[in-house]
C-alpha positions in Angstrom: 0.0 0.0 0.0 2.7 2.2 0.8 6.2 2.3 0.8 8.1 1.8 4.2 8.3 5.3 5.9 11.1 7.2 6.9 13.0 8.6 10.0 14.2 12.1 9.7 17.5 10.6 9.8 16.8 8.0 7.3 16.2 4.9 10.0 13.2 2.7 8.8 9.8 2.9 10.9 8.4 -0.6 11.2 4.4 -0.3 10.8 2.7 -2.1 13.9 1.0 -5.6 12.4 -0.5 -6.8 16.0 -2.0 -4.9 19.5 -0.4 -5.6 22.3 -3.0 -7.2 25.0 -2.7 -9.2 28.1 1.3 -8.9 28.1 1.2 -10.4 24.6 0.9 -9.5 21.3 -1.7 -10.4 19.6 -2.7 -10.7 15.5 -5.9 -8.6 14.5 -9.3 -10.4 14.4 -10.1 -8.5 11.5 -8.3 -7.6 8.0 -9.2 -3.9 7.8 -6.1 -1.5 8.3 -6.0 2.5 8.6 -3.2 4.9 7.6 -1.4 7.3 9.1 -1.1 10.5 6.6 1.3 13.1 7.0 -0.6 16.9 7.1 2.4 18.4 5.1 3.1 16.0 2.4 -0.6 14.4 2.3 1.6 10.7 1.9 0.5 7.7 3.9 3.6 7.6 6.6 2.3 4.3 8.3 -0.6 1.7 8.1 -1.7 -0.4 10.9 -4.6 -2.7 11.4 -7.9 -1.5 12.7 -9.2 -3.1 15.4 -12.7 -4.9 14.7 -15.2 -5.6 17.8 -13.6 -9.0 18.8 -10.4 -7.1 19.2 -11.6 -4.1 21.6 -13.6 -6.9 23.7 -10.4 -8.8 24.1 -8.9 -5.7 25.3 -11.4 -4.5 27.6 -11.5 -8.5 29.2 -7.5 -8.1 29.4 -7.9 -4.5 31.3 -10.6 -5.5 33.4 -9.1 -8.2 34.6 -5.6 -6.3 35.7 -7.7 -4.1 37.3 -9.5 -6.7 39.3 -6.4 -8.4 39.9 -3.5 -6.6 39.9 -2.4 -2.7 41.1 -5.9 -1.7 40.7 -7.7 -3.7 43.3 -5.1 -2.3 45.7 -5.4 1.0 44.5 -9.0 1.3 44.8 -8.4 -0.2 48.1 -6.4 2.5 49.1 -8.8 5.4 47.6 -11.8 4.0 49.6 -9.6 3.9 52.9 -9.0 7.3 52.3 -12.5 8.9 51.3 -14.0 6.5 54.7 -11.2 8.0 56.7 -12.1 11.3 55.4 -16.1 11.1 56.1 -15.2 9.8 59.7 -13.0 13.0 60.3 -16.1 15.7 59.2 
């Protein structure tokens, strides 16, 4: 579709071919792709696939779940200790 882009300094840009989910990376569900054009020389600078349904629900699973599981719980821990500690204070 378009030829590989450019660096300023000349170093190739690798166009993203997967979404990184869970930890992992993971291939599309779907086949569509989008580009990235440049506003001053109207070129395509990168293409990369668009995410179809089955992807965003696999990343919303992936995010809910490190939030159940990981920092989050213990984060949201912490904010309700402080709003209760705050509410017994006033």
């Amino acid at each position: 579709m378009s030829a590989q882009p450019q660096m300023p300094a000349g170093l190739p840009v690798k166009s993203p071919d997967c979404f990184f989910i869970g930890g992992k990376w993971e291939k599309p569900a779907g086949k569509g792709t989008l580009d990235v054009i440049s506003p001053v020389t109207e070129q395509v600078v990168m293409t990369f696939p668009e995410a179809s349904p089955a992807d965003v629900d696999k990343a919303v699973a992936a995010a809910r779940k490190a939030f159940d599981t990981g920092r989050g719980r213990a984060c949201r821990r912490r904010s309700a200790a402080r709003c209760c500690s705050r509410w017994r204070s006033s």
